[in-house]
C-alpha positions in Angstrom: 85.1 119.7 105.1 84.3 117.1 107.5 85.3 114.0 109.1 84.5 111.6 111.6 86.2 108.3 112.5 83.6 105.1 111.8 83.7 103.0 114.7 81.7 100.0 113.6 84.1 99.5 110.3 87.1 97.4 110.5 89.9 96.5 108.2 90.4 92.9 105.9 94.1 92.4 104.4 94.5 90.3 101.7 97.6 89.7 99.8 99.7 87.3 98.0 100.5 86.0 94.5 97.2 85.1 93.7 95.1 87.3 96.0 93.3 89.6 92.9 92.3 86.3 90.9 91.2 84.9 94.5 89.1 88.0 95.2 87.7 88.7 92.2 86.6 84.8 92.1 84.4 85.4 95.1 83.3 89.1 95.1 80.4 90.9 93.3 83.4 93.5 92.1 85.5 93.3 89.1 88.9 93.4 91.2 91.0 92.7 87.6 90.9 95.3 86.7 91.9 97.4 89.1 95.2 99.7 89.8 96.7 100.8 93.0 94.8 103.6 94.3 91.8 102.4 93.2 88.5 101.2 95.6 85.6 99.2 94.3 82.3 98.3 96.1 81.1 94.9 96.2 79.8 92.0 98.3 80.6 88.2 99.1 77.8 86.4 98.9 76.0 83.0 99.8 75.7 80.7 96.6 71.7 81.8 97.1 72.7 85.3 96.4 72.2 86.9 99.5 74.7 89.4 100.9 77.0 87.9 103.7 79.0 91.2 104.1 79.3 94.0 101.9 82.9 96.0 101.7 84.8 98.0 99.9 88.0 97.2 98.5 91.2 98.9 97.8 94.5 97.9 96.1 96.9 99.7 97.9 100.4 101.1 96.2 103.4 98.8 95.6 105.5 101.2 97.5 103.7 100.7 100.3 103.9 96.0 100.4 100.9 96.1 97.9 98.0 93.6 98.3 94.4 94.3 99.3 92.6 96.3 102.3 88.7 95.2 102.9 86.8 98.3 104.5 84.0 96.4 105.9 81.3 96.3 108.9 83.9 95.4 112.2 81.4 93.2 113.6 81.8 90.9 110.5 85.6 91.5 110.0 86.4 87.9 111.9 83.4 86.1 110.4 84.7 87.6 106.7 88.1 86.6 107.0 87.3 83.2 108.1 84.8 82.9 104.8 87.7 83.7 102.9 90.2 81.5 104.5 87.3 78.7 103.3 87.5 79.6 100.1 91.6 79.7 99.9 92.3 76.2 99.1 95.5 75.9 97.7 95.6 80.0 96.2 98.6 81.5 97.5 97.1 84.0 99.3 96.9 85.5 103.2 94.2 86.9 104.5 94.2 88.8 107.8 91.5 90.8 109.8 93.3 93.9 111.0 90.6 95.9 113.2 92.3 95.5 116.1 95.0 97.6 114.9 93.0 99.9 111.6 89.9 101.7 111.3 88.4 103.8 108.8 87.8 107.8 109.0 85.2 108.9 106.6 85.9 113.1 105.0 82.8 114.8 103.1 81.9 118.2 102.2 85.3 119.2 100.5 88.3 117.7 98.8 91.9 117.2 100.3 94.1 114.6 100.8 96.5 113.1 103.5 100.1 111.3 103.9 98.2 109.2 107.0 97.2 105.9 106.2 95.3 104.9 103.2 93.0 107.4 101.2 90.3 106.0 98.7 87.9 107.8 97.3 84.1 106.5 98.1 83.0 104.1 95.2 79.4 104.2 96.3 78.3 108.0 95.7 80.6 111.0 94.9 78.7 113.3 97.7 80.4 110.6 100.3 83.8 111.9 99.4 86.8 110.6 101.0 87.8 107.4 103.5 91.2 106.5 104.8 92.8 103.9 106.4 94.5 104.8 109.5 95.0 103.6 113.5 92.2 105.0 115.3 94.5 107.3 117.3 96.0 109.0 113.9 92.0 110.0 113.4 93.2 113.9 114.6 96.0 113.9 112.7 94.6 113.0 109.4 91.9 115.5 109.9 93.9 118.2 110.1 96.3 117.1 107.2 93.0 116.9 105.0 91.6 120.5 106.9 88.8 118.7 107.9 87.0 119.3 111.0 86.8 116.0 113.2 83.2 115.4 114.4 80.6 112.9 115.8 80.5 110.3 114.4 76.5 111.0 114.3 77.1 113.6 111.8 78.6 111.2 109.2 74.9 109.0 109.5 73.2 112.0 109.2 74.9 112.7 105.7 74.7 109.0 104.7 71.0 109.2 105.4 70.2 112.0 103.8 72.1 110.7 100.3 69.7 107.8 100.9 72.9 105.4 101.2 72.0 102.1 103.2 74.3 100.6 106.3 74.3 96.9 106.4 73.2 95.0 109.5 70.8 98.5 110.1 68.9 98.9 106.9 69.1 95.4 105.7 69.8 92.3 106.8 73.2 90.3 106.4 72.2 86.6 105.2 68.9 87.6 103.9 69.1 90.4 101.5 70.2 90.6 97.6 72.6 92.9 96.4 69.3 94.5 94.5 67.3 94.8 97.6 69.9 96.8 98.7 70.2 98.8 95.8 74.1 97.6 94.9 73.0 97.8 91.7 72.7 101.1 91.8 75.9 102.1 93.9 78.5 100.4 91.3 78.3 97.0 93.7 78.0 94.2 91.3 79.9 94.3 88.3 77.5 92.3 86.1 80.1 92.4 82.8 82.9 90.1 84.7 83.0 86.8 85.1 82.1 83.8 88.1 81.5 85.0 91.5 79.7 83.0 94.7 75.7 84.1 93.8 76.4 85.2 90.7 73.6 82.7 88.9 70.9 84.0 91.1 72.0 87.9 90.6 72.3 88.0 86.7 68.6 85.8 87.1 67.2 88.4 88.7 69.4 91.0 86.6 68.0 89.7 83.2 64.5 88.8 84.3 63.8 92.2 86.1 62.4 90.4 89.4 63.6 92.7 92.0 60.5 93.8 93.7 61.8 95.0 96.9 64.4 97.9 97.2 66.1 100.6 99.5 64.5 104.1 99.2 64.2 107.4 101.8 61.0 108.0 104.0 60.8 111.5 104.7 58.6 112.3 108.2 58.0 115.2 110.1 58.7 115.2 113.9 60.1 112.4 115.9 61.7 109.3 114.0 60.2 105.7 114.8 62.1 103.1 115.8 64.6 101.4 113.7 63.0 98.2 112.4 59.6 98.8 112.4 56.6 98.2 110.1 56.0 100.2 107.1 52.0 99.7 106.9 49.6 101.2 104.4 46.0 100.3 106.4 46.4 96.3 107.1 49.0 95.7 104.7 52.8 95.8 105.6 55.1 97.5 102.9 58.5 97.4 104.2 60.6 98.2 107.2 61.7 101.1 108.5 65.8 101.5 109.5 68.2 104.3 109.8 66.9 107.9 110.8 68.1 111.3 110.8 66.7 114.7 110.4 63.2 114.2 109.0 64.3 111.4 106.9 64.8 108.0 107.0 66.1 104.5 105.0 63.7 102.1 104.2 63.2 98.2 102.6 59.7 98.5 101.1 57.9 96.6 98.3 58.0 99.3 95.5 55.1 97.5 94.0 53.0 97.4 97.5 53.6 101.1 98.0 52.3 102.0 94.0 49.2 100.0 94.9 48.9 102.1 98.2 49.4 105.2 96.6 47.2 104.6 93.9 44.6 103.6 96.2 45.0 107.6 97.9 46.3 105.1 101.2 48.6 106.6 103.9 51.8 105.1 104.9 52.8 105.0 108.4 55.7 103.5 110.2 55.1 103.4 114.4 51.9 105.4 113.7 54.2 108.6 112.1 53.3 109.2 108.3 55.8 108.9 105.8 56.5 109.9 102.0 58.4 107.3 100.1 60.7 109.0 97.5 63.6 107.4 95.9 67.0 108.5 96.4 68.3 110.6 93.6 71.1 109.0 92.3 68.5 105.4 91.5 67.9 104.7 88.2 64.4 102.9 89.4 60.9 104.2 90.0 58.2 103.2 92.8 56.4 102.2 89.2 59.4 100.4 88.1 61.6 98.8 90.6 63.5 96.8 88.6 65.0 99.1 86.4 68.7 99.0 86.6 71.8 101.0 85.9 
């Protein structure tokens, strides 16, 4: 087993009387019905639907003061809190951004478990196995106790990649991609049986009508990775963009529909001049030939 301590995730605390109706008001997740132990994966979003963070969320035990901790990108902790201070009104809740003080260590390749900190099990994908909770400095500790190895954090990303598992603010953009571009359809993100959240019109629109045209898939390559954020191109015409890279393969946002044309016109796709084979991840329930199949 191994774990490494994610330094660009930071922790969200929510709690009071009326903190799960508050959060489950506003996020793609269905946070009624949840119990203590449990972690969900959702998003807030803009009323257009776009993503403005995604996070994971986990009730934590009544034992241990109860409420709500919000794994989510530590650049956008601040920004998050202060979106859901906005939405408070007169709910009798607290919200408080903790990364100063929590991060989150990240265990795959093995099962355990660990008295340090707060241990959820990865709502995304089973093969990302284990995060916890825990002051940065406890990241040893909690290693051992789960008989984990700790190691760069470089080696977590190269596992994410390889599932095919996107990182927000690297693989899509915050503000301008929806939850099915990302694929959160796909990774148990949006609940779409629940009630009213912020987007949720624009979602179930493009749910029910089938118009999601552009999604997250893996670019496999040979040789030296491109640069994050270039141009996918098949000849003239540009496909997608090309992100996260590791080991001869790679996340990418492409038009599913643009790369079927390409590849039934026998056209190559490149991305910095290196070729690349789109394949989709393969735990999506889509096709390059039918994007907007969903779970």
């Amino acid at each position: 087993m191994k774990a490494a301590l994610l330094s660009d995730r930071g922790v969200v605390k929510v709690v009071g009387e009326d903190a799960r109706k508050f959060l489950h008001g506003l996020l793609t997740a269905n946070i009624e019905t949840m119990t203590p132990g449990d972690a969900r994966y959702g998003a807030l979003l803009t009323p257009q639907g776009k993503i403005i963070t995604d996070c994971i969320v986990v009730e934590a035990k009544p034992d241990t003061g109860g409420g709500f901790f919000i794994d989510c990108p530590r650049a956008l902790a601040s920004s998050f809190a202060t979106k859901l201070n906005f939405y408070k009104l007169r709910a009798s809740v607290m919200v408080e951004d903790l990364s100063e003080t929590l991060g989150v260590l990240a265990a795959w390749d093995g099962t355990g478990t660990t008295e340090y900190g707060l241990c959820y099990t990865d709502p995304r994908l089973p093969a990302l196995g284990l995060r916890v909770m825990i002051p940065p400095h406890l990241a040893q500790k909690a290693a051992d106790d789960l008989g984990a190895a700790l190691v760069d954090v470089a080696e977590y990303e190269s596992h994410r990649i390889a599932l095919g598992i996107p990182r927000g603010g690297a693989d899509f953009a915050y503000g301008d991609a929806f939850p099915h571009e990302a694929d959160m359809d796909q990774l148990a993100g949006v609940d779409f049986k629940k009630g009213c959240f912020v987007g949720q019109e624009v979602v179930a629109r493009m749910q029910h009508r089938g118009t999601a045209r552009t999604r997250i898939v893996t670019a496999e390559y040979e040789g030296a990775a491109p640069e994050a954020g270039v141009a996918m191109m098949a000849g003239e015409k540009n496909v997608g963009t090309f992100g996260t890279a590791a080991n001869g393969r790679g996340i990418a946002l492409v038009r599913l529909d643009r790369v079927a044309d390409a590849l039934a016109a026998g056209a190559s796709i490149e991305a910095g001049g290196v070729p690349m084979k789109i394949v989709t991840p393969t735990w999506a329930q889509f096709t390059i030939s039918d994007p907007t199949k969903a779970t």
